[in-house]
N, C-alpha and C positions, 0 to 999 in steps of 0.2 A: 733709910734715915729720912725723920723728915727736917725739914726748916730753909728747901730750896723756892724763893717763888719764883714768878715768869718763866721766862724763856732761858735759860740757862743757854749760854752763847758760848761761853768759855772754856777751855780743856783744863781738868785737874792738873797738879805737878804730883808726885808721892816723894818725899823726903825723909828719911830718918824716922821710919814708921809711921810717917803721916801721911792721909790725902790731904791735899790744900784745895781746896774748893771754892768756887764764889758761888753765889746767890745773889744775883743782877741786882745794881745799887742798892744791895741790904745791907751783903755780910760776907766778908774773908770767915769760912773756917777751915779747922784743921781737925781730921778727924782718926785717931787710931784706926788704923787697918785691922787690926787683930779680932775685932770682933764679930759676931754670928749675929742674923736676926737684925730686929731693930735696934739698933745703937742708938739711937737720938739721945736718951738720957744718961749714956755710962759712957761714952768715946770721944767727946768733944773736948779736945785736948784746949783749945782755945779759941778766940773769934775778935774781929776788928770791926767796927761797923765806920770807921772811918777811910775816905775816900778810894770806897768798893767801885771799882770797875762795874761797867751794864756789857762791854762786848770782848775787850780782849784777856788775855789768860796769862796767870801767874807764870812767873818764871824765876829759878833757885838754883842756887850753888851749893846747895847739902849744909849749907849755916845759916844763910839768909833768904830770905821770898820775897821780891821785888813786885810789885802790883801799880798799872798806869789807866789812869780814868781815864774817860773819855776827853775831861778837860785838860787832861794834862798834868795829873798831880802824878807823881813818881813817889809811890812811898816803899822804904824799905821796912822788912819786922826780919828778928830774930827765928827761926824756923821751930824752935823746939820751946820757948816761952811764949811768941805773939809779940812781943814788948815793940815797939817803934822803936826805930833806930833814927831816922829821917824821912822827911819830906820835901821836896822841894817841886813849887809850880812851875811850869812850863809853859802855861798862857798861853796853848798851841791846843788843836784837834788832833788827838786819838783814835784811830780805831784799827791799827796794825797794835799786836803784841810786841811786849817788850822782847827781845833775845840773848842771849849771854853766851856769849866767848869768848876764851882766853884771858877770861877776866873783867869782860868788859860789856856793859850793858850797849845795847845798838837799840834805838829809837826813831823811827819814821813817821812824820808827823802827815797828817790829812793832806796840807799844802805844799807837801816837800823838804820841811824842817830836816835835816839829817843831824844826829845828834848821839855822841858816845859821852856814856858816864863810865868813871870807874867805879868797877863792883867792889863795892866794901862797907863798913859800919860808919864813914862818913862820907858826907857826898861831894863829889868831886868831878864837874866838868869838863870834859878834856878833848871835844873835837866837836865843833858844828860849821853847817854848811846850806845852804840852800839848791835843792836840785829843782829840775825844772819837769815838775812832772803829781801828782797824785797816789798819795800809799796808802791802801787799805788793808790789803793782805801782808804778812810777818815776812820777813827776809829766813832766806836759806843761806846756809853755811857750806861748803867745801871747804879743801886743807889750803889753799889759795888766793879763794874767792869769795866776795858777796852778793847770792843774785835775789831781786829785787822785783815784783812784779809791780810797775808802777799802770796808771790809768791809757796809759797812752805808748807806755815802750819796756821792754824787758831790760832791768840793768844789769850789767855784772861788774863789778870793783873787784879788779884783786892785780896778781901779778901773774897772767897769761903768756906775757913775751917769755918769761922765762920755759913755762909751758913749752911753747913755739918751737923755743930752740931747743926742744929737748928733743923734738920728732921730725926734725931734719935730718 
C-alpha cells in the first residue's frame, strides 16, 4: 500500500478488520485487511489527517482508537467510521504511547506527567500526578502492576505486598 511517508515509528493496532496505521504527522489510516496486492485505491476504509502523531502508536478497545501527538493532543475516533469523538490538549511532551486497561487510558508525559483518562466516547480525566523521573518508552501491564521504564529508575506501581504475602 502506498501513502506511508518518513520514518514510520509507530506500531499498527488491527481492529474489527482493520489495520490502523499512521504515517508520521500526515495521516491516521485504517486499512481493510482483506485484500491482496496493492490496495491503496480499493481498502482505505478511512483516514484523519488531524493531530497524526510523528512517534508513538495507536491504541483501541475494538470500538474506539485513541491517538496522542507528540504535543499532547489525545484524540479519540470511532474504529469502524474514523468520525472524532474527542479531543482534548494536554500541553504536555509525548513520546511514550498511549496504553489501555481495564478501561482506562494510562499516559506518561516526557517530564513525568502521569495521567489516566477514562476510555470511552466522552473525555473524562480521572487521575494525575507528577513522578519524578523521564518517560519515553510505553508502560507494561501485569495482573497487579504497572512497570515503567523511566530515564533514571525502573518503576513498578501495583499491589505487591499482597504478592509478598502470598509466598511466605
Amino acid at each position: 500500500m502506498d501513502g506511508f511517508g518518513g520514518e514510520v515509528t509507530s506500531s499498527p493496532v488491527f481492529e474489527n478488520g482493520l489495520v490502523i496505521a499512521i504515517s508520521p504527522s500526515e495521516k491516521l489510516l485504517a486499512i481493510r485487511s482483506d485484500g491482496q496486492g496493492d490496495v491503496t485505491k480499493t481498502h482505505i476504509a478511512w483516514t484523519s489527517e488531524e493531530n497524526v502523531p510523528d512517534i508513538t502508536s495507536p491504541v483501541s478497545d475494538g470500538d474506539l482508537v485513541y491517538t496522542l501527538s507528540t504535543p499532547g493532543v489525545l484524540t479519540c475516533f470511532d474504529v469502524k467510521e474514523g468520525k472524532k469523538q474527542w479531543q482534548h490538549d494536554f500541553e504536555l511532551e509525548f513520546h511514550s504511547s498511549p496504553s489501555l486497561a481495564e478501561g482506562r487510558l494510562y499516559l506518561f508525559s516526557l517530564k513525568g506527567t502521569a495521567i489516566i483518562v477514562e476510555a470511552g466516547r466522552q473525555f473524562k480525566e480521572i487521575f494525575r500526578t507528577e513522578m519524578v523521573d523521564t518517560f519515553s518508552a510505553s508502560p507494561a501491564f501485569s495482573p497487579n502492576e504497572i512497570l515503567m521504564r523511566g530515564e533514571t529508575n525502573l518503576w513498578c506501581i501495583g499491589s505487591a505486598g499482597e504478592k509478598l504475602a502470598n509466598k511466605n
